[in-house]
Structure formats: structure tokens, C-alpha cells
MARMIDREN-377528 format. One record per residue: residue number from 1; residue in one letter; y, z, x of N, C-alpha, C in turn. Coordinates in nm, 3 decimals. Layout:
residues N
NUM A Y Z X Y Z X Y Z X
...
This chain:
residues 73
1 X -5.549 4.396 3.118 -5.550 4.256 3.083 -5.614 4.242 2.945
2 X -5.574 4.161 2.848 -5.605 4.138 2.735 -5.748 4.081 2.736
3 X -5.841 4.072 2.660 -5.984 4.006 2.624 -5.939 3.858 2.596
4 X -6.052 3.812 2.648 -6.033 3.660 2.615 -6.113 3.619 2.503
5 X -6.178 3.708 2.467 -6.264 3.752 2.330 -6.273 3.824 2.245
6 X -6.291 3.778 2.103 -6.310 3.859 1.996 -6.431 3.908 1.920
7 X -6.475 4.024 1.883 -6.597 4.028 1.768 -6.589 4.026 1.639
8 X -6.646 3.945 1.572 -6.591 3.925 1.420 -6.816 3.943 1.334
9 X -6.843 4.020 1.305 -6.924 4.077 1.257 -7.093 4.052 1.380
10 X -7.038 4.125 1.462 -7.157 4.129 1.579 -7.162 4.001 1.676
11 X -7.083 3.884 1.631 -7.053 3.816 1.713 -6.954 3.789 1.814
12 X -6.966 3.724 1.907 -6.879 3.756 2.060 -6.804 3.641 2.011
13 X -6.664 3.590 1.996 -6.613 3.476 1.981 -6.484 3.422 2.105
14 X -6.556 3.330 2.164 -6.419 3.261 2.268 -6.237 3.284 2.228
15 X -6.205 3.326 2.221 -6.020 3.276 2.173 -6.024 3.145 2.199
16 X -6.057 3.065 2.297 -5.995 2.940 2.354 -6.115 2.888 2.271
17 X -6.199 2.869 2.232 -6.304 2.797 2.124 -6.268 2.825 2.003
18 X -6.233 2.904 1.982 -6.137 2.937 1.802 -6.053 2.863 1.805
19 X -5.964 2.865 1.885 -5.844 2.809 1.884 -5.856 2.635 1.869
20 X -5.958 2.559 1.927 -5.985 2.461 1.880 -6.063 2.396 1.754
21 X -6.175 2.498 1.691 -6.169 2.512 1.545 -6.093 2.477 1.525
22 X -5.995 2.578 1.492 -5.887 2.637 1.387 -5.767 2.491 1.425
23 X -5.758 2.450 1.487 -5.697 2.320 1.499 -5.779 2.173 1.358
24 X -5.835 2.224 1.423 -5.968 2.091 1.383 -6.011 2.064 1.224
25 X -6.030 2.208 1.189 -6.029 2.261 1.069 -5.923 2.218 0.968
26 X -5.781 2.263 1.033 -5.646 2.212 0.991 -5.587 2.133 0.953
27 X -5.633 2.008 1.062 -5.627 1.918 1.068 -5.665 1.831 0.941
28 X -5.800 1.841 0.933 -5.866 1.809 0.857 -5.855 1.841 0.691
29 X -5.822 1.965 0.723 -5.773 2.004 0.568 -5.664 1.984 0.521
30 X -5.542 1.922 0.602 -5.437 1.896 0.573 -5.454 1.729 0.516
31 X -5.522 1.651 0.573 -5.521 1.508 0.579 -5.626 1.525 0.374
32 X -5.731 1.603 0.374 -5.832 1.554 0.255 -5.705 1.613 0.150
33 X -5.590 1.742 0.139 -5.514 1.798 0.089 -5.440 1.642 -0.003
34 X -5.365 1.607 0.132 -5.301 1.467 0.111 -5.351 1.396 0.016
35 X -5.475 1.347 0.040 -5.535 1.233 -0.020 -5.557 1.120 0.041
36 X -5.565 1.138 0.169 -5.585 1.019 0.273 -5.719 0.967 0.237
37 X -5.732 0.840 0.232 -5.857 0.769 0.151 -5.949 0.703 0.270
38 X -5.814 0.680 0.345 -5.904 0.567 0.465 -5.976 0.666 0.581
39 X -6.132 0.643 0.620 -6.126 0.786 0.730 -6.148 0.750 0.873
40 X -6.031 0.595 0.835 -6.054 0.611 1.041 -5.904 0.674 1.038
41 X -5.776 0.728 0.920 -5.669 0.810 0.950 -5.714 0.928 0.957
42 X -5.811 0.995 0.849 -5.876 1.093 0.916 -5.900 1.115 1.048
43 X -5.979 1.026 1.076 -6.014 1.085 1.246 -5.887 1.069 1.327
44 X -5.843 0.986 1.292 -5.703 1.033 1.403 -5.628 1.137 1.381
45 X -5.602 1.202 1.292 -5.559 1.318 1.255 -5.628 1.414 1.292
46 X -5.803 1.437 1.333 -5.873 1.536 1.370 -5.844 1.550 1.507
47 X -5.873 1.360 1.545 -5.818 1.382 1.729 -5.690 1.414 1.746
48 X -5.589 1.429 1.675 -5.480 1.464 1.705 -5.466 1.611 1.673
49 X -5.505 1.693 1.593 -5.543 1.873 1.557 -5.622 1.923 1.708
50 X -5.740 1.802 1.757 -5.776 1.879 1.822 -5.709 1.829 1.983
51 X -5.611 1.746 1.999 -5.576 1.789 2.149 -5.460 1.907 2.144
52 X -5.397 1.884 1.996 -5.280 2.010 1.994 -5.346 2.132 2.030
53 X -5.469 2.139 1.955 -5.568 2.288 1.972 -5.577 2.290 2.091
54 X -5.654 2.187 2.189 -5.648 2.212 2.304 -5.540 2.239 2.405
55 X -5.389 2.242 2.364 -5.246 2.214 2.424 -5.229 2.388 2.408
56 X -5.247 2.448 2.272 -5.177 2.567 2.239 -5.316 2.675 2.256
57 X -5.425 2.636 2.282 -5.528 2.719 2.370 -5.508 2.728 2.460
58 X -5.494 2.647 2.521 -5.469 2.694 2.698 -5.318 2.715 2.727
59 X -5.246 2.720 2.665 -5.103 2.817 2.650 -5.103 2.965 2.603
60 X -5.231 2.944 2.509 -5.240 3.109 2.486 -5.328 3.176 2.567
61 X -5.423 3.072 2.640 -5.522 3.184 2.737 -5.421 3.184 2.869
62 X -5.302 3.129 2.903 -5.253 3.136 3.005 -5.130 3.261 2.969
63 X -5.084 3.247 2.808 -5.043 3.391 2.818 -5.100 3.515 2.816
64 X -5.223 3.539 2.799 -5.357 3.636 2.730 -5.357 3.711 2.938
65 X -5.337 3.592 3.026 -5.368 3.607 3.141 -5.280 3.645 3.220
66 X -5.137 3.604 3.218 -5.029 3.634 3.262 -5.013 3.664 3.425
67 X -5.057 3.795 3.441 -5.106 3.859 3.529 -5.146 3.764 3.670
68 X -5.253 3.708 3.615 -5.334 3.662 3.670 -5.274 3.500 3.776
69 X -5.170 3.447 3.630 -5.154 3.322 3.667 -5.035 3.323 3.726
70 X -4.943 3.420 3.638 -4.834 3.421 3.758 -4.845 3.491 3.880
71 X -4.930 3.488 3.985 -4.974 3.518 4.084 -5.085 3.421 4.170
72 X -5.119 3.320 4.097 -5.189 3.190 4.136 -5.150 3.099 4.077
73 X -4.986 3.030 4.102 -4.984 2.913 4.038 -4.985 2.787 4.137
């Protein structure tokens, strides 16, 4: 079975907690990229990075698991 974790210089890192970063992050850097001025579009754009993050995290820890889930669905 694959790790549900990574080490990136002595640290232990979640996949499914990266994966919502890395949404969030995106998000965000795509919208200041733009030039979006107003920041309640910002935040909707962050809440919207981060439920996708949360949509395609738990799609990837359910493929990471496979095993597991197609046998308890």
C-alpha cells in the first residue's frame, strides 16, 4: 500500500494536508496574478481552491488506498 505521507527535509508531511495547501496557495496566487483588487473576490476564490483541494484530496487518498476501499465501500 502506498504512504499516505511524505518527508521533505526531516519532516513527516500529510498528502491529504498538502493537497489542501497547494489548493489554497493556488488559488490565491492565481486571483493576486490577475489583479483582483476587491478581497472579499479573493476570499471566494480561496474558499473555492480550498473545497476543490478538499474534493481532489480525498480522491487521491482514496486512490493512494485502493485496496482498502474497494473492499469497504
Amino acid at each position: 500500500m502506498a504512504s499516505s505521507t511524505f518527508s521533505v527535509l526531516g519532516f513527516t508531511i500529510p498528502v491529504y494536508s498538502f493537497a489542501l495547501v497547494v489548493g489554497i496557495v493556488i488559488s490565491i496566487g492565481v486571483a493576486v496574478r490577475r489583479g483582483v483588487a476587491r478581497p472579499a473576490v479573493l476570499v471566494d476564490l480561496a474558499l473555492g481552491g480550498t473545497a476543490g483541494a478538499v474534493i481532489v484530496g480525498r480522491a487521491g487518498h482514496v486512490l493512494l488506498h485502493w485496496t482498502y476501499f474497494g473492499d469497504h465501500t
